[in-house]
C-alpha positions, -999 to +999 in steps of 0.1 A: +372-116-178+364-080-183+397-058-198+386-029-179+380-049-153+418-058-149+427-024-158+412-005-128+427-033-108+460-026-119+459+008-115+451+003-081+482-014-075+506+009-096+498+036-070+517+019-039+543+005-065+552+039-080+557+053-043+586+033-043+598+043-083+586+004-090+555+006-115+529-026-129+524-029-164+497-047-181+510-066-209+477-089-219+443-100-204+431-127-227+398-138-219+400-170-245+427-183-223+421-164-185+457-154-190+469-120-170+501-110-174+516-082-159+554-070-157+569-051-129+596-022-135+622-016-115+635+014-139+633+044-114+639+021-081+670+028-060+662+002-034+648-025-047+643-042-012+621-016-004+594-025-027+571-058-020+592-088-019+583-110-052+560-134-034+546-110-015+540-089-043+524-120-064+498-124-035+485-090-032+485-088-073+465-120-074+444-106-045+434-075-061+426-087-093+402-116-077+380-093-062+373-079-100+379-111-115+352-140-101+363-165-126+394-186-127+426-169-143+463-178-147+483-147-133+517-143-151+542-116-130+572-109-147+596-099-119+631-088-128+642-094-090+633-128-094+654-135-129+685-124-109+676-143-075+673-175-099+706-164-122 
């Protein structure tokens, strides 16, 4: 797994995200253990429905970052949204 790899990748996907005040932050891709984590914030959203429902969301992150990524990863997708459907 190639950092810039994932980086480009998730710049990709801020773009549609931050259309919607949402943005995707990269917080670690470690090669030793295929990990990707990424955080979504919610700082500058006023709707929050209006950006990619959680699962959603998860599939086209997971999407984007195969087409970079050809060997097997563990995505990790913080999503605040989620913590409060779950609360």
């Amino acid at each position: 797994m190639d950092e810039s790899t994932v980086t480009a990748a998730v710049e990709e996907l801020r773009r549609p995200l931050r259309a919607d005040g949402a943005d995707l932050v990269l917080i670690r891709a470690d090669p030793r253990t295929a990990v990707v984590e990424l955080r979504l914030e919610l700082d500058g959203v006023t709707c929050r429905d209006c950006v990619l429902p959680p699962d959603r969301l998860a599939d086209v992150v997971e999407s984007v970052l195969r087409r970079g990524i050809p060997e097997e990863f563990e995505l990790v997708l913080h999503d605040p949204r989620r913590d409060t459907e779950t609360a």
